[in-house]
C-alpha positions as MATLAB code, in Angstrom:
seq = 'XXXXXXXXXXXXXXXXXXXXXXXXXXXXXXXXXXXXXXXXXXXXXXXXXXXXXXXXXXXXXXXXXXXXXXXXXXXXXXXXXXXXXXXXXXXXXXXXXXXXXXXXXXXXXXXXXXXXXXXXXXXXXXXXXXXXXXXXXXXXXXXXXXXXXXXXXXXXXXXXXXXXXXXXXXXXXXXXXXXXXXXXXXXXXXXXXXXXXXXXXXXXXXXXXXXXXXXXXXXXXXXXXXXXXXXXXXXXXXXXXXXXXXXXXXXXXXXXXXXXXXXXXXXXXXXXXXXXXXXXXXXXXXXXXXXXXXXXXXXXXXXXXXXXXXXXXXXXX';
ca = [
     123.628   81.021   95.360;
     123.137   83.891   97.546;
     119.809   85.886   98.213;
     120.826   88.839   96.165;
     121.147   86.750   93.502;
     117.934   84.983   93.685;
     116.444   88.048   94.054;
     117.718   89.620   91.088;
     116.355   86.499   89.313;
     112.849   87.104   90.900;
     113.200   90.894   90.160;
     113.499   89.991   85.658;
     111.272   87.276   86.029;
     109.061   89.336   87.392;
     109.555   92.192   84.721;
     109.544   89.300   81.580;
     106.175   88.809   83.455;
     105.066   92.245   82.667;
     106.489   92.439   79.733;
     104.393   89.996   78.471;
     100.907   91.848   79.865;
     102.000   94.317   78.058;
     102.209   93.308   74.903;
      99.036   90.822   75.080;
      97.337   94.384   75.954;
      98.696   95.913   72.609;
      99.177   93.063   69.799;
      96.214   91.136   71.460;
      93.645   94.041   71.607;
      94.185   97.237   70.679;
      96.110   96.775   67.147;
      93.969   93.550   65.955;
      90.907   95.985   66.533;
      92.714   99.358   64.626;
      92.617  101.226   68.527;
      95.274  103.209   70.004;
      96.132  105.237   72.609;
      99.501  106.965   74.429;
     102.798  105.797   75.027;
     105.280  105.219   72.390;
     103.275  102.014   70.939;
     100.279  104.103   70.511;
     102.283  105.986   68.168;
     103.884  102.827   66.924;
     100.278  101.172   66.121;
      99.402  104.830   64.332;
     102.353  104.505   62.115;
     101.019  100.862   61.356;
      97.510  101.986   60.599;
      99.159  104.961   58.101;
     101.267  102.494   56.382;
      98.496  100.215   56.068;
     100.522   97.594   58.032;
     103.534   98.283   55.931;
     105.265   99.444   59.281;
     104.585   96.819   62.460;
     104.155   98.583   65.751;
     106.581   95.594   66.663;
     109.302   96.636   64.209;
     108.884  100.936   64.719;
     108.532  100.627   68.754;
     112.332   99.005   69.104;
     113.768  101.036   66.514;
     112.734  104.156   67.808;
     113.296  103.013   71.681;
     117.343  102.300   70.264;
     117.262  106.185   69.091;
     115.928  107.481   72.296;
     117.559  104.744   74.481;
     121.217  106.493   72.713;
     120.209  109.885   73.328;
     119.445  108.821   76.842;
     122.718  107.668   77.052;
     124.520  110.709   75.995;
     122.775  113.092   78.507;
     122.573  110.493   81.543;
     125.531  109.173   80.959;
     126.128  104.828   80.455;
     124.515  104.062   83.676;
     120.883  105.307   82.479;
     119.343  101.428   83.380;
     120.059   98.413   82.182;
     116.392   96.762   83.627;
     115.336   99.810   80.970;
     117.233   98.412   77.970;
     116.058   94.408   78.746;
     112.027   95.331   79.553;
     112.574   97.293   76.172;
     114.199   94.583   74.246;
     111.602   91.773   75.629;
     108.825   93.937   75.074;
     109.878   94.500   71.070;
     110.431   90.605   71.347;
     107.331   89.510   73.033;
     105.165   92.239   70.642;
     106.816   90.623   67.226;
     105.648   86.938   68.691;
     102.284   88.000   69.258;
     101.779   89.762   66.212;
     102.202   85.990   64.653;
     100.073   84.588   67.007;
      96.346   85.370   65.064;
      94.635   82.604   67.509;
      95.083   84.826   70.376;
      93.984   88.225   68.749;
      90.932   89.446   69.976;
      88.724   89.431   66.588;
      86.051   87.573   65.579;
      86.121   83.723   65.667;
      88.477   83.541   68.412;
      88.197   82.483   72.011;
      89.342   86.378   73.194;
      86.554   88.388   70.618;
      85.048   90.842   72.695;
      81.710   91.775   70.875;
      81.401   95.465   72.674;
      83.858   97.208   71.216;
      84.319   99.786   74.439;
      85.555   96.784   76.296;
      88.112   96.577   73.760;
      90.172   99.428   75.675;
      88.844   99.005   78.789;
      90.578   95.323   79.328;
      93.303   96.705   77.412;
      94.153   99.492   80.021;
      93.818   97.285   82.908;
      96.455   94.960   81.427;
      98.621   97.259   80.014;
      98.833   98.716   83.735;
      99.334   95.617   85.270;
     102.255   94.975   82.628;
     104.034   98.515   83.567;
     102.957   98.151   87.116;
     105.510   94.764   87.786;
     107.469   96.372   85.219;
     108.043   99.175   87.805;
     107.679   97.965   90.831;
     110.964   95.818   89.665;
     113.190   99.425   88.968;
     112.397   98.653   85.296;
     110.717  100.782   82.402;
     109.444  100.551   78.882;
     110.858  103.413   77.564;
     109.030  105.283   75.222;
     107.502  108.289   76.284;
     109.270  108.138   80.062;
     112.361  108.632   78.094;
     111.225  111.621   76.241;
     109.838  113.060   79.170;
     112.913  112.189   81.770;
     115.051  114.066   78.697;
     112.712  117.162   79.111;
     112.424  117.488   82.614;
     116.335  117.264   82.713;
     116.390  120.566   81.038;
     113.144  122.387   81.554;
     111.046  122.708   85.038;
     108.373  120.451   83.314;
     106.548  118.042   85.583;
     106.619  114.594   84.606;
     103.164  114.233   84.854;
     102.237  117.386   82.619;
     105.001  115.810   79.829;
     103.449  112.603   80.181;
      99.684  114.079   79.750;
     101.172  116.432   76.719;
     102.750  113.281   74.852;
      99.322  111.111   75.232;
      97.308  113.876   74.304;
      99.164  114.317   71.078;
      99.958  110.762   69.798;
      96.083  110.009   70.750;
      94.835  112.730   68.621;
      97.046  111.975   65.733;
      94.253  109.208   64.938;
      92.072  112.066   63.406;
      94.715  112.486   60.636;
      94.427  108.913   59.263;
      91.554  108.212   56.256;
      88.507  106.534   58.181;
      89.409  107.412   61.379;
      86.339  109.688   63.386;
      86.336  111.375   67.071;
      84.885  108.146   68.204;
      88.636  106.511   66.930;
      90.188  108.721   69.351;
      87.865  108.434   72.265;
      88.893  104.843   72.212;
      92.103  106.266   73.029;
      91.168  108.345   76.049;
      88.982  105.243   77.416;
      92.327  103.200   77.590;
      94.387  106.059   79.019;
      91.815  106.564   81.657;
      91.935  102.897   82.621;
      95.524  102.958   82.923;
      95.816  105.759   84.818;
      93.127  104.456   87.496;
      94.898  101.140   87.748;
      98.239  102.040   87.555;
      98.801  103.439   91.116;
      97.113  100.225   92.969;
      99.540   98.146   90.926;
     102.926  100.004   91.763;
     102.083  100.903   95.440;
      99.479   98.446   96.408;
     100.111   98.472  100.501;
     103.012  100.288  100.020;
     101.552  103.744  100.187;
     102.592  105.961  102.716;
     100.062  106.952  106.217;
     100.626  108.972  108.565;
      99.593  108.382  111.949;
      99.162  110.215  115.078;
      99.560  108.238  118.515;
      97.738  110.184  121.939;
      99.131  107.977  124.371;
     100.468  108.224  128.350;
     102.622  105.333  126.657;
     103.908  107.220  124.058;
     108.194  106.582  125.168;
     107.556  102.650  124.992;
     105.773  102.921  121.377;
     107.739  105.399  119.965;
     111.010  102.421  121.383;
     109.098   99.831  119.302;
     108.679  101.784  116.082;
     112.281  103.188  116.206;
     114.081  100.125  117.212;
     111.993   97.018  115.962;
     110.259   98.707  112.923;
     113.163  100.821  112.261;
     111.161  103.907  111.507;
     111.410  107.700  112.689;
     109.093  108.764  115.090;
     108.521  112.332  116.431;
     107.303  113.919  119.714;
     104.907  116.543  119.594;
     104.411  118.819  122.760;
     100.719  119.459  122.849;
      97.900  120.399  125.351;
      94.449  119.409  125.328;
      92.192  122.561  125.352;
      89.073  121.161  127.566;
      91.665  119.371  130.293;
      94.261  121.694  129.716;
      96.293  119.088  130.426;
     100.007  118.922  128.607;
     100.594  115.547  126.970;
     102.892  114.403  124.184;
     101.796  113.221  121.007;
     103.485  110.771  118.249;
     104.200  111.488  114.531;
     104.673  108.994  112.684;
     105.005  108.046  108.663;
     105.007  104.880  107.654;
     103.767  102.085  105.011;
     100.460  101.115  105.119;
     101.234   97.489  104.850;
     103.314   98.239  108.477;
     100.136   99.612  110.118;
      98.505   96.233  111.290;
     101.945   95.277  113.326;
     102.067   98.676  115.115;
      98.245   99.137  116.173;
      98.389   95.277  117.697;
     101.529   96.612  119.884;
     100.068  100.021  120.414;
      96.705   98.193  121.855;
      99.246   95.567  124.289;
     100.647   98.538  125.771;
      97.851  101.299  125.860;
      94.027   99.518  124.617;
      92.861  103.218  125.610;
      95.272  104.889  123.107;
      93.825  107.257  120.447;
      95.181  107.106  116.965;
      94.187  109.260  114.520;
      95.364  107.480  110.710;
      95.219  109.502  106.860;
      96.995  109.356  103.415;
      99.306  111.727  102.414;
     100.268  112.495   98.776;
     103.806  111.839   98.939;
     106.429  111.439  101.361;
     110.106  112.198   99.838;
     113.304  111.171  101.783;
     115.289  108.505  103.514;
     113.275  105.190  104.206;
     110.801  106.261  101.446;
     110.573  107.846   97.812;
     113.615  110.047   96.423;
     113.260  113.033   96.760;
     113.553  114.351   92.829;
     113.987  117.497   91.411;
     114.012  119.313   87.955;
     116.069  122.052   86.396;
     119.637  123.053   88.782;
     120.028  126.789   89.154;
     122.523  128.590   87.161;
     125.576  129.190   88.874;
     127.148  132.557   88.895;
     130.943  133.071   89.294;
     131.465  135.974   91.220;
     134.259  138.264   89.507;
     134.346  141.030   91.959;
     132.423  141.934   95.230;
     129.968  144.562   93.717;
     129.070  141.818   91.557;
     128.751  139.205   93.745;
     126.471  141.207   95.619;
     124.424  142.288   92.534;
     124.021  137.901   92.213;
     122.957  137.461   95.394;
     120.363  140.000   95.318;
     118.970  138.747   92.037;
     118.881  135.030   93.126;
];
């Protein structure tokens, strides 16, 4: 059995894995205490509260994934993601098993009853964020709301962060419309959302974010050999002068993954222990070696009939 196969074993084991966080976060917290927050099972587990538990989260959250999953389809065409449709699938699966399974529900008289009831969401975020953080980190997703909002910014130059926030904000809220429910109902909500959010990031990038690193060095051609050749990695020579000395010297530039950073400052301190290094975080770095580079709406394209007209389109764009 080759590696790529083993590896695409590891890579759904993996995302079962998180499936499975997941739902313990929903069908073993939230729901069993009448809590919910975004996502598309938020709005699943407000449907079940409105019905009186007439309509599972379990049974609404796959039915309406199928309707999105098939619009997804028709506007992405039949390659949308096939990790999407299994984490989906296990997730309804795993959520309908725990439903059953009262002994692990977090109410009173079982071994997971949390007696503060603003734990309750608190231990929920942090799982449900570990549970769509291997998700993730594995290519997968659990549909839902990334669906709606992938559909969107398709379309519209939404931000998938703003569509995100606006879907949240609205299915969290909708608690206010149910009999019993108060503002303290929904701040439940936020608490979770909150939690999610702070964990989330950690999860999916852990060491993986991105640094940037600048390298003052009179040994900058043998480091800048060693990050191109044995860390396979870009590297960029900056012409500067330092203003006291006046002196002209040459300066790295270099972006790479934290996690790499240990290998190349041991190297950089065998060649050069008086190197400088100066190391931050950046916000994102989009291109070849790291994220893809994504965009939202295409321009319209304009068929030029004649030159005054073609002229009159390339003035207005």
């Amino acid at each position: 059995m080759n590696q790529k196969i083993l590896n695409g074993i590891w890579d759904y084991i993996v995302m079962t894995v998180g499936c499975f966080v997941f739902a313990v976060a929903w069908e073993c917290f939230m729901i069993p205490n009448e809590m919910s927050s975004g996502g598309l099972v938020g709005l699943c587990s407000v449907i079940e509260y409105a019905t009186a538990g007439g309509i599972k989260a379990s049974l609404s959250y796959p039915v309406i994934n199928i309707g999105l999953i098939l619009i997804a389809i028709a506007i992405f065409g039949v390659s949308f993601g096939f990790r999407t449709i299994y984490c989906i699938a296990m997730s309804s699966l795993l959520l309908k098993l725990l439903d059953g399974v009262t002994a692990l529900h977090a109410i009173e008289g079982n071994f997971f009853y949390v007696p503060e009831k603003l734990m309750i969401p608190i231990i929920s975020g942090v799982f449900e964020a570990i549970g769509i953080g291997l998700i993730l980190r594995k290519g997968g997703s659990s549909g839902g709301t990334d669906i709606i909002a992938l559909m969107v910014n398709k379309y519209y130059p939404v931000s998938l962060s703003k569509m995100f926030l606006l879907c949240d904000f609205l299915i969290i809220t909708s608690i206010l419309f149910l009999p019993g429910k108060t503002f303290g109902d929904m701040m439940y909500g936020y608490v979770m959302m909150v939690t999610f959010s702070l964990i989330i990031d950690w999860v999916v990038v852990g060491n993986r974010n991105t640094i940037q690193l600048m390298v003052f060095s009179e040994h900058y051609k043998e480091i800048a050999d060693y990050i191109t050749k044995d860390m396979e990695r870009g590297a960029t020579v900056l012409h500067a002068q330092g203003w006291y000395t006046k002196n002209e010297k040459n300066v790295l530039l270099v972006l790479l993954r934290r996690n790499e950073l240990s290998d190349l400052t041991k190297y950089i301190k065998s060649v050069d222990d008086r190197a400088f290094m100066s190391v931050s975080n950046v916000g994102g770095v989009y291109g070849e070696g790291f994220e893809e580079i994504k965009g939202g709406v295409e321009k319209p394209k304009f068929k030029k009939k004649d030159a005054s007209k073609g002229q009159q389109n390339t003035q207005n764009n």
